[in-house]
DOLUM-981957 format. One record per atom (N, C-alpha, C): residue in one letter; x, y, z. Coordinates in pm, whole numbers, padded with zeros to 5 digits, always signed. Each point is the difference from the previous one (the first is absolute). Example, Ala and Ser with C-alpha at 12.3 -4.5 7.8 and 13.67 -1.06 7.14 Angstrom:
<atoms>
A+01319-00569+00780;A-00089+00119+00000;A+00090+00120+00000;S-00035+00105-00072;S+00082+00119+00006;S-00077+00109+00073;
</atoms>
This chain:
<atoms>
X+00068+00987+01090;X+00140-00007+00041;X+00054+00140+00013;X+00093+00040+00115;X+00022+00138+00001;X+00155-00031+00080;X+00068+00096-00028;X+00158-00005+00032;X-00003+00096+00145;X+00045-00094+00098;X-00028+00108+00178;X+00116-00087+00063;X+00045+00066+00140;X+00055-00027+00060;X-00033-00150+00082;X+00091-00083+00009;X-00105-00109+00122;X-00075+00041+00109;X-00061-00071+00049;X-00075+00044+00117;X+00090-00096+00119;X-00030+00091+00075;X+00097-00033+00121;X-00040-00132+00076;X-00145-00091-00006;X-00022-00084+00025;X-00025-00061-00064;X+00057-00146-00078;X-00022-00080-00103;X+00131-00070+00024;X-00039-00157-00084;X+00120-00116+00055;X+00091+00007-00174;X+00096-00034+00041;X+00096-00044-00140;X-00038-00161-00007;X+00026-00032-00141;X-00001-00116-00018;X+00129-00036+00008;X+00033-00117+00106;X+00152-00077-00048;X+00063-00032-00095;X-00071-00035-00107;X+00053-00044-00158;X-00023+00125-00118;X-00035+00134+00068;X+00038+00059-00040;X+00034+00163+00060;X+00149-00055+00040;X+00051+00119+00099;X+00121+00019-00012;X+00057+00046-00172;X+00133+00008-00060;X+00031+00150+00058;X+00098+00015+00036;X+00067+00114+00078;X+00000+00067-00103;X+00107-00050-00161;X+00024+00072-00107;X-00122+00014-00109;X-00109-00027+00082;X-00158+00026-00161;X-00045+00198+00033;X-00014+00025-00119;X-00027+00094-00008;X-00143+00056-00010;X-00124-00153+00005;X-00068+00044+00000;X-00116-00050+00148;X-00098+00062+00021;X-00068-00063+00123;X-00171-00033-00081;X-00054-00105-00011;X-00128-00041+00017;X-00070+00016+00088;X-00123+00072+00034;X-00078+00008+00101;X-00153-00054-00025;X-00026-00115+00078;X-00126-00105-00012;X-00130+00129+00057;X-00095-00047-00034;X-00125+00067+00036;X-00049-00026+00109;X+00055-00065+00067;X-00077-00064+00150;X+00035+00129+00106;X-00145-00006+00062;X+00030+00075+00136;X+00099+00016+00071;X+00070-00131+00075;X+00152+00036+00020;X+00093-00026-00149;X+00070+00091-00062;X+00049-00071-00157;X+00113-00078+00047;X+00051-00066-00099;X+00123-00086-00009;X+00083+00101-00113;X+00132-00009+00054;X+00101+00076-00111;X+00074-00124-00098;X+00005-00010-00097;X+00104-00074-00042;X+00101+00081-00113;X+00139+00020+00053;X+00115+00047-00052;X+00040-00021-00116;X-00001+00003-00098;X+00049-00065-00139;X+00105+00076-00096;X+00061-00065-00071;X+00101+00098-00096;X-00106+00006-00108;X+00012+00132-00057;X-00131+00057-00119;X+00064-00068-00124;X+00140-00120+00009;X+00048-00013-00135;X-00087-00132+00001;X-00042-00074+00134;X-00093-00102-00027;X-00132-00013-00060;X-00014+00147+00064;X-00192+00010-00033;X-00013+00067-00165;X+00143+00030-00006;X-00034+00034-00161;X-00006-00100-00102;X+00066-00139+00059;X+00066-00125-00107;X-00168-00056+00019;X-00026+00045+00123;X-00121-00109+00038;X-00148+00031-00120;X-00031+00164+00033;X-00093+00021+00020;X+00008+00146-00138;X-00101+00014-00086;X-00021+00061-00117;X-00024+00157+00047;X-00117+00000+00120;X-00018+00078+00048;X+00134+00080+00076;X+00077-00053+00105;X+00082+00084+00071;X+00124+00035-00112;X-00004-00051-00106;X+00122-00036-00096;X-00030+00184-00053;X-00137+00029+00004;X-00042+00097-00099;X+00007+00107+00126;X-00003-00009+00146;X-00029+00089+00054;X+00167+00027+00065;X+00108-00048-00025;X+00134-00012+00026;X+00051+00073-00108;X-00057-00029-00114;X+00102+00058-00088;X-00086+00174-00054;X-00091+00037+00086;X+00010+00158+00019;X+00082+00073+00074;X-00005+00122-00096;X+00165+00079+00113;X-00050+00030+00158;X+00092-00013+00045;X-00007-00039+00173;X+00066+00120+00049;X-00036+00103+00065;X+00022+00143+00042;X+00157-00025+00100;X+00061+00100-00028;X+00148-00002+00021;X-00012-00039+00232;X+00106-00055-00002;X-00012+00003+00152;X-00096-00121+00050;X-00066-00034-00027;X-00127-00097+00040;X+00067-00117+00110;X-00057-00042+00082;X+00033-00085+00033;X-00078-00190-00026;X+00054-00086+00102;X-00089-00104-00037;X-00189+00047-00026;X-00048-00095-00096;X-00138+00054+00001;X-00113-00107+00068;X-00082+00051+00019;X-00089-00075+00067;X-00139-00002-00027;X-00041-00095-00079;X-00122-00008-00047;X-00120-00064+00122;X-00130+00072-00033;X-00121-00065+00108;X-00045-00073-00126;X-00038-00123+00049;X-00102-00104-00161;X-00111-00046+00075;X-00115-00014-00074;X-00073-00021+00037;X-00086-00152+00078;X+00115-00097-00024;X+00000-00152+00001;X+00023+00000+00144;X-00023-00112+00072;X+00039-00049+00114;X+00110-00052+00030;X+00072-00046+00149;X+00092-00014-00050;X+00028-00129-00069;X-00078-00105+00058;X+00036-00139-00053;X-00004-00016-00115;X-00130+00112-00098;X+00019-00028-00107;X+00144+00055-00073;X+00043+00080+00084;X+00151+00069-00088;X+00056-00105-00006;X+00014-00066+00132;X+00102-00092+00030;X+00069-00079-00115;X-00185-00078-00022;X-00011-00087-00132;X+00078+00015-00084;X-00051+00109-00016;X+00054+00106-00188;X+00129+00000+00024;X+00060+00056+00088;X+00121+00044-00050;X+00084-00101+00020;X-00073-00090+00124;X+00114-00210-00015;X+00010-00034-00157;X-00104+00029-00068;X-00012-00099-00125;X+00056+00064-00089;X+00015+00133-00004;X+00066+00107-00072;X+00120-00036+00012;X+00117+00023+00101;X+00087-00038+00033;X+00086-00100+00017;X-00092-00119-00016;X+00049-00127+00051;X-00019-00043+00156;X-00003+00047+00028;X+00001-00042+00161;X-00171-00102+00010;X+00033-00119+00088;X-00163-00122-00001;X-00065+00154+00093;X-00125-00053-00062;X-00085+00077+00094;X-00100-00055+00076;X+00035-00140+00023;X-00089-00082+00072;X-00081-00065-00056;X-00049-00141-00056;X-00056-00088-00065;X-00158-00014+00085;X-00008-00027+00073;X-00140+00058+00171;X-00032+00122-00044;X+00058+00112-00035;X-00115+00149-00061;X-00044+00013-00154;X+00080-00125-00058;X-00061-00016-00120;X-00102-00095-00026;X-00054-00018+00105;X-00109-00166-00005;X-00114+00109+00007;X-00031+00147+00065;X-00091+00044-00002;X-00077+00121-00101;X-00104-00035-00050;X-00049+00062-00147;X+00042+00126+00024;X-00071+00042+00154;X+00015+00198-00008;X+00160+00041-00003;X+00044-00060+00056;X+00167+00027-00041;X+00049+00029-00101;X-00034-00122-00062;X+00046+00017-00138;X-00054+00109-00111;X-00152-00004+00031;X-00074+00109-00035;X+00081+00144-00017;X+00055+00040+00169;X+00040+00131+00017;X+00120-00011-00059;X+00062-00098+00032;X+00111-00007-00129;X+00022+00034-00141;X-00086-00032-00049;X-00033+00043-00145;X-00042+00088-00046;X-00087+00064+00103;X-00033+00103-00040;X+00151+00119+00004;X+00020+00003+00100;X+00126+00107+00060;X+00128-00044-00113;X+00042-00102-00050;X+00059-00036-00091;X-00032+00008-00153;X-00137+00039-00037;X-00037+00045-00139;X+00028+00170+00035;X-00045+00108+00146;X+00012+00049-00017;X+00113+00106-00026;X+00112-00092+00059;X+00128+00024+00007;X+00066-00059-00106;X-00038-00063-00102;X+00051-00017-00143;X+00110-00143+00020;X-00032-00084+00106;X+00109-00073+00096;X-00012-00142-00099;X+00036-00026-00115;X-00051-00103-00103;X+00065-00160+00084;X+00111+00011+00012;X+00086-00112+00094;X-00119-00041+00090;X-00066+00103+00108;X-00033-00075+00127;X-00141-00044-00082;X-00078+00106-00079;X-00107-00094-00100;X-00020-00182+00004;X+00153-00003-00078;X+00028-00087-00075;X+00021-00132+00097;X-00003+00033+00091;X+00049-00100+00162;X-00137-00020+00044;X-00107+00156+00055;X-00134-00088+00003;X-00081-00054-00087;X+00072+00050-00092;X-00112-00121-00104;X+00027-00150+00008;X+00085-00009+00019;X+00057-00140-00040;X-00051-00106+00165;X-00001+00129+00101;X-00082-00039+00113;X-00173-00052+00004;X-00046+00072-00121;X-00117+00009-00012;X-00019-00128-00085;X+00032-00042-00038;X-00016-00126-00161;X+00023-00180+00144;X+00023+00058+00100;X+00042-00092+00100;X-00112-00019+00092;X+00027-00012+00177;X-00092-00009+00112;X-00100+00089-00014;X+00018+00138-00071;X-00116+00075+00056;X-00138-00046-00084;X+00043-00043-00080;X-00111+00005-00139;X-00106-00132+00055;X+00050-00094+00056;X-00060-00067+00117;X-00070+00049+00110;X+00027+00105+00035;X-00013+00030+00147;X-00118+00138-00022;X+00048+00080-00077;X-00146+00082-00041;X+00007+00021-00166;X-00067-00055-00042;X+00035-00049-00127;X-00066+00163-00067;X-00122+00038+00021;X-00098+00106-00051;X+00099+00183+00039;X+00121-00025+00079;X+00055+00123+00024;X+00096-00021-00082;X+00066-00133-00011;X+00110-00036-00103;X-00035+00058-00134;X-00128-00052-00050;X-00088+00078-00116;X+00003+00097-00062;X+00005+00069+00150;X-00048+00147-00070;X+00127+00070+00025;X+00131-00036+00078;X+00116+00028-00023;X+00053-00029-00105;X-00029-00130-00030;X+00065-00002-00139;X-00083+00092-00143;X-00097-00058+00039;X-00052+00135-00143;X+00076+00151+00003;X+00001+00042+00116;X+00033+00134+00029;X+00122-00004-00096;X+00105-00059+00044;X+00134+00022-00065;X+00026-00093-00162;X-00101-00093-00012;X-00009-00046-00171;X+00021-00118-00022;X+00030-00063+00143;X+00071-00133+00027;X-00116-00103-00054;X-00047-00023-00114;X-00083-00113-00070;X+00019-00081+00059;X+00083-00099+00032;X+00025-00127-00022;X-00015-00011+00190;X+00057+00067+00054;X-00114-00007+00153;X-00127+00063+00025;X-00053+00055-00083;X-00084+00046+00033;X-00138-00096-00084;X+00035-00102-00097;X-00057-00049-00044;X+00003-00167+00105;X+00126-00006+00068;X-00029-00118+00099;X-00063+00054+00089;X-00019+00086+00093;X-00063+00045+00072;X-00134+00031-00014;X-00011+00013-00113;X-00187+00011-00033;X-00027-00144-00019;X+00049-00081-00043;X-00037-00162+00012;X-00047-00005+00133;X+00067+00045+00101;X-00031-00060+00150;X-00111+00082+00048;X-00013+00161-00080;X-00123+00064+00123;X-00116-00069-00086;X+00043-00053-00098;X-00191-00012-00080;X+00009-00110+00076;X+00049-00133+00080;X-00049-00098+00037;X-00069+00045+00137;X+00027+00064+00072;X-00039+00038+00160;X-00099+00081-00028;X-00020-00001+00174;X-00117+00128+00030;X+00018+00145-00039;X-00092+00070-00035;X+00021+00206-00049;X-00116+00026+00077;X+00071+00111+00113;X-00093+00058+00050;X+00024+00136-00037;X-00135+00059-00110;X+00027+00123-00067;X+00004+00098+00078;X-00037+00050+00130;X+00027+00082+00103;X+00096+00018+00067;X+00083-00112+00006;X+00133-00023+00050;X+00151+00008-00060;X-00057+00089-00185;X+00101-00037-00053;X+00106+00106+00014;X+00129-00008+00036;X+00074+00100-00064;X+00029+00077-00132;X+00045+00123+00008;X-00020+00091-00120;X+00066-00051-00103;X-00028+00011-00130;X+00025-00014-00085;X-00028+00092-00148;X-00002-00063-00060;X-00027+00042-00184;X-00104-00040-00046;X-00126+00026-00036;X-00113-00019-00046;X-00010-00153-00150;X+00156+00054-00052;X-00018-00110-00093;X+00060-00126+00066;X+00107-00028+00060;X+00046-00075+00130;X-00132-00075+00074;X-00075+00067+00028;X-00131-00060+00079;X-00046-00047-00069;X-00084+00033-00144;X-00066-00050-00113;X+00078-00091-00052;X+00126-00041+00017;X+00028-00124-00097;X+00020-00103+00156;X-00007+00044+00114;X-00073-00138+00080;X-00115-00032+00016;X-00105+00091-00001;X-00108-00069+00007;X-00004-00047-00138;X+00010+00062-00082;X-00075-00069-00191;X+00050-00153+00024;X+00170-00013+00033;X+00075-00155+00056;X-00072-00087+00079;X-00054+00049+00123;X-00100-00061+00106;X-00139-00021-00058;X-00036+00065-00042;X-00113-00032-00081;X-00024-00121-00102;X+00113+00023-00113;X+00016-00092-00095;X-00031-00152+00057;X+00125-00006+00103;X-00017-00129+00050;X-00093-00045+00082;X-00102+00084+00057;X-00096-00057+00121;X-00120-00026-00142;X-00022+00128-00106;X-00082-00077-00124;X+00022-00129-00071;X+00161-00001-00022;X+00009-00138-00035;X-00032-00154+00071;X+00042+00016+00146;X-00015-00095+00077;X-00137-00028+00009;X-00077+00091-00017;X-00159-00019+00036;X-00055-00033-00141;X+00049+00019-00111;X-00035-00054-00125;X+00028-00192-00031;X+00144-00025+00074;X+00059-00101-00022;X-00079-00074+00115;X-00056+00030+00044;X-00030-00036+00139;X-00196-00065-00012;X-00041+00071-00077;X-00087-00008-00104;X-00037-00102-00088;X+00094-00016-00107;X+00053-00118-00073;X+00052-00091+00001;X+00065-00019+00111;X+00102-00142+00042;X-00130-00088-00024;X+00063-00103-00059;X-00094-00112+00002;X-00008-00080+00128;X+00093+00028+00120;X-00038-00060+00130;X-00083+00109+00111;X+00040+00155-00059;X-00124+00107+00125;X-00083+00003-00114;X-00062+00008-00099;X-00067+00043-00073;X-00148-00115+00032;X+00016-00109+00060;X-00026-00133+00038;X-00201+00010+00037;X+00040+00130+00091;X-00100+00060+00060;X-00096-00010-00086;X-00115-00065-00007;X-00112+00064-00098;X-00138+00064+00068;X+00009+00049+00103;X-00102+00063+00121;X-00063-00083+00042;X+00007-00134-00020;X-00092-00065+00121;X+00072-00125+00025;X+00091-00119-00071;X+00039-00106+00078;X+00170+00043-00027;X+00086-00095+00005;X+00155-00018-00017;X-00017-00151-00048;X+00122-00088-00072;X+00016-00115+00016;X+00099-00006+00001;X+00059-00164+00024;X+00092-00005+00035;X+00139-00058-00135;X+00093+00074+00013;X+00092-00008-00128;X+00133-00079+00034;X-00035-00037+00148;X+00153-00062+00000;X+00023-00133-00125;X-00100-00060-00001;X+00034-00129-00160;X-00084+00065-00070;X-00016+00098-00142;X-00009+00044-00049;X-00053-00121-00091;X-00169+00035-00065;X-00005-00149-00075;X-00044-00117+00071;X+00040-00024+00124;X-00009-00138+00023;X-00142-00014+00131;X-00007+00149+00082;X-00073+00061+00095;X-00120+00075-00034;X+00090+00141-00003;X-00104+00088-00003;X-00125+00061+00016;X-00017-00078+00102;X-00130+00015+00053;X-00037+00101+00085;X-00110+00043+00028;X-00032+00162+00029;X+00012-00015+00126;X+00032+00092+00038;X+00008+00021+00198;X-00132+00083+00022;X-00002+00005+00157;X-00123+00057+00071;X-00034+00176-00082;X-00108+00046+00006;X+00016+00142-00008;X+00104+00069+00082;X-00037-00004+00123;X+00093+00040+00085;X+00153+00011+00000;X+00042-00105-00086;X+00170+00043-00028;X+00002+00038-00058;X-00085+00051-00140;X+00013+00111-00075;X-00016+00161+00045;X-00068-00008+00132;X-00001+00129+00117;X+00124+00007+00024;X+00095-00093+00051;X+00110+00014+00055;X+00118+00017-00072;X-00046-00041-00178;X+00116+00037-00067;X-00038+00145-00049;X-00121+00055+00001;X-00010+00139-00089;X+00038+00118+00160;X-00004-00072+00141;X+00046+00091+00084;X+00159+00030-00024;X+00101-00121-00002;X+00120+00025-00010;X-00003+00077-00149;X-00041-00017-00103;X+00032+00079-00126;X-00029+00138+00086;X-00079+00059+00040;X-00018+00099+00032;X+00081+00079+00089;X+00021-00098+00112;X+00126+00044+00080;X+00158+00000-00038;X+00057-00055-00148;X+00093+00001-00045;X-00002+00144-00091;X-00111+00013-00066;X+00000+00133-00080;X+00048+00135+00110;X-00128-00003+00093;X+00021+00110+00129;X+00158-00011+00015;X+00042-00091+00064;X+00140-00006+00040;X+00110+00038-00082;X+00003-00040-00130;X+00023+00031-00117;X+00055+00152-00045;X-00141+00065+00006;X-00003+00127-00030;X+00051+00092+00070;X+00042-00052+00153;X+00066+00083+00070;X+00205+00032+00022;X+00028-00193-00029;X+00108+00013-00007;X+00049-00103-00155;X+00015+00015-00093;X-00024-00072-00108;X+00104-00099-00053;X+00020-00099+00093;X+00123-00090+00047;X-00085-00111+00018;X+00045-00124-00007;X-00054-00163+00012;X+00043-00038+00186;X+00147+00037-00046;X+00056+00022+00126;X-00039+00081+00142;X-00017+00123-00020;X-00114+00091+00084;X-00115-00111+00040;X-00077-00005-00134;X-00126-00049+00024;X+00001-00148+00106;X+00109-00097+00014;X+00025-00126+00026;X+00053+00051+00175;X+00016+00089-00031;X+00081+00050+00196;X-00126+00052+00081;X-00159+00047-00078;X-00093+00065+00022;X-00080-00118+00133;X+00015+00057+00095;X-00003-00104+00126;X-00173-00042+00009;X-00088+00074-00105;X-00092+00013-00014;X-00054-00157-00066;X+00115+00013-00095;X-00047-00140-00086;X+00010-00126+00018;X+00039+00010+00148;X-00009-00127+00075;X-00137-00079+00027;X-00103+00085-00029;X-00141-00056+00022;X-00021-00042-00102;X+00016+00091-00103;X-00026-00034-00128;X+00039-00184-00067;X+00146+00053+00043;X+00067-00208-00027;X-00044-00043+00088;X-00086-00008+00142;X-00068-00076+00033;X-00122-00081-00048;X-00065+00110-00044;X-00115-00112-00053;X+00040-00003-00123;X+00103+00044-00105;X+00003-00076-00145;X+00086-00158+00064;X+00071-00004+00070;X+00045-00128+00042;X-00121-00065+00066;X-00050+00069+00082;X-00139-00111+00027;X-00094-00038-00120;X+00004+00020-00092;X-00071-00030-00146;X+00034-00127-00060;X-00083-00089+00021;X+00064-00148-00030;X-00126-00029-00137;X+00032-00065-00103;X-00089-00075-00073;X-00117-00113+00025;X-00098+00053+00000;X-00078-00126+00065;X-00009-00097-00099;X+00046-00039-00072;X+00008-00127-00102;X+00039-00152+00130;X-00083-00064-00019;X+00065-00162+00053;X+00153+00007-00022;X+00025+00014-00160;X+00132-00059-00037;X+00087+00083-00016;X+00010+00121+00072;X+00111+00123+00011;X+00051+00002+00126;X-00121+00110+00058;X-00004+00045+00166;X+00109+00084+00004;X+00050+00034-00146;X+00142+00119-00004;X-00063+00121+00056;X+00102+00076+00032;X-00006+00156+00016;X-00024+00061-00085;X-00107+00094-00067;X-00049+00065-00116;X+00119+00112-00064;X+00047+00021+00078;X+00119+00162+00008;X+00124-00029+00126;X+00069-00117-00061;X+00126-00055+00068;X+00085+00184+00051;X+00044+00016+00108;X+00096+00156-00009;X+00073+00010-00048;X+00101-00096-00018;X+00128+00040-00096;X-00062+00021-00215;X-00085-00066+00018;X-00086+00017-00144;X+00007+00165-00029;X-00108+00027+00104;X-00051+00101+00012;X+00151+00147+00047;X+00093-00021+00037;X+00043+00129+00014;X+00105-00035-00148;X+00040-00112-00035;X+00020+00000-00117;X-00010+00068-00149;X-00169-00040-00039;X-00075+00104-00071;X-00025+00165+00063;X+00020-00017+00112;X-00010+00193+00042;X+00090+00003-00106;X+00144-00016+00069;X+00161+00030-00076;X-00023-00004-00129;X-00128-00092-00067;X+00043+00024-00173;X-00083+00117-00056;X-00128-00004+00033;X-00050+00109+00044;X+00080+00164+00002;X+00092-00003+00100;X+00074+00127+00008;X+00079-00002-00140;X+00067-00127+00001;X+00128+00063-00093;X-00049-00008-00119;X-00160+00028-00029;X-00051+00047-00166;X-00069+00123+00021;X+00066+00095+00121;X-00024+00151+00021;X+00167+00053-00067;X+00048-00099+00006;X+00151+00143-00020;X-00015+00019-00144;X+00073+00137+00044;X+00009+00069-00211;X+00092-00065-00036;
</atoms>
């Protein structure tokens, strides 16, 4: 930031173009944006200008005019929310916005406009990119979003090449999270007394439990240790029941467990009914949570 004259080509902002402000904002953009302000605002607002106002100011001076390093939209933001003025509900739906927002508002000591995107963040965005919500919220201490927001990235896909920057311990407490639960699911998954069923060479059939049970072909025991296998894979990538159930893949899979009928005379049931079966996934999962 450095105190200069305007530059002779650059636009004013309309909402902020007070005849009587004494001070001028200058955005970082190639063409800049000016916005006019009284310095008694940016002092109520902001910790930082509060501290750089109340140094002695050389006799004669006129209005001053700061260059900042922000863009302009992101000023925009800041100083709507600072001020009061809406700053548009449509530029707060988007993560990087808000992002540059926060940042330029921690660095400007701006606690008010903070306090506005956070409360943005605990809302649509945490939905919408849940893993930037994350690590925004860790940044500033915000637990209680940043702990809903890690609920949602451990269920989805992580592509570790793709990730944005972060904090080393931030990263380590999602994967250790993602982990936990793809070990648990594959443990529970293991033991269920309906996948566990598998004994490497036949299946039988459990729909009358007791009254049936009679062994099925080898072969559907091929077809149930393929889907175990393809639920783990799937599993491990996005670690959700839900994920796994949208996986357009596993449409073959419930094909032939629905083609799996009991050859008993007195059944002829389906060995692994689907609604059975995504059932126990679901119980399955929910003996992964801590």
């Amino acid at each position: 930031m450095s105190d200069t004259a305007p530059s002779p080509t650059h636009t004013m902002h309309p909402d902020f173009d007070d005849a009587d402000a004494d001070v001028t904002l200058i955005s970082g953009d190639e063409t800049p944006t000016h916005f006019r302000m009284a310095s008694s605002h940016l002092s109520r607002t902001s910790e930082f200008f509060r501290a750089m106002f109340e140094l002695p100011q050389s006799a004669g001076e006129g209005a001053a005019c700061l260059n900042l390093d922000e863009d302009a939209l992101t000023l925009e933001i800041l100083l709507k929310l600072a001020i009061g003025l809406p700053p548009g509900l449509a530029r707060l739906q988007l993560i990087d916005e808000v992002a540059r927002a926060l940042a330029a508002a921690e660095k400007y000591g701006m606690k008010g406009a903070e306090e506005i995107l956070f409360i943005q963040l605990r809302g649509p965005l945490s939905q919408v990119d849940p893993l930037r919500t994350y690590i925004l919220a860790c940044r500033h201490g915000w637990d209680d979003v940043a702990t809903s927001a890690l609920e949602k990235v451990v269920r989805g896909p992580l592509e570790l090449t793709q990730l944005p920057p972060m904090e080393t311990a931030h990263l380590v407490r999602v994967l250790v999270a993602r982990q936990y639960r793809i070990d648990h699911f594959s443990t529970a998954l293991s033991t269920s007394a309906v996948f566990a069923y598998d004994n490497g060479s036949t299946a039988c059939c459990r729909r009358y439990p007791g009254a049936c049970g009679n062994a099925a072909f080898p072969a559907s025991a091929t077809t149930w240790r393929d889907f175990k296998i393809f639920v783990l894979a799937a599993y491990a990538k996005a670690p959700s029941v839900d994920a796994l159930l949208s996986n357009l893949a596993l449409a073959v899979h419930k094909g032939n467990l629905e083609g799996t009928f009991c050859c008993s005379r007195v059944c002829l049931k389906p060995i692994w009914p689907w609604q059975s079966v995504i059932d126990d996934l679901r119980r399955c999962e929910a003996v992964t949570l801590p």
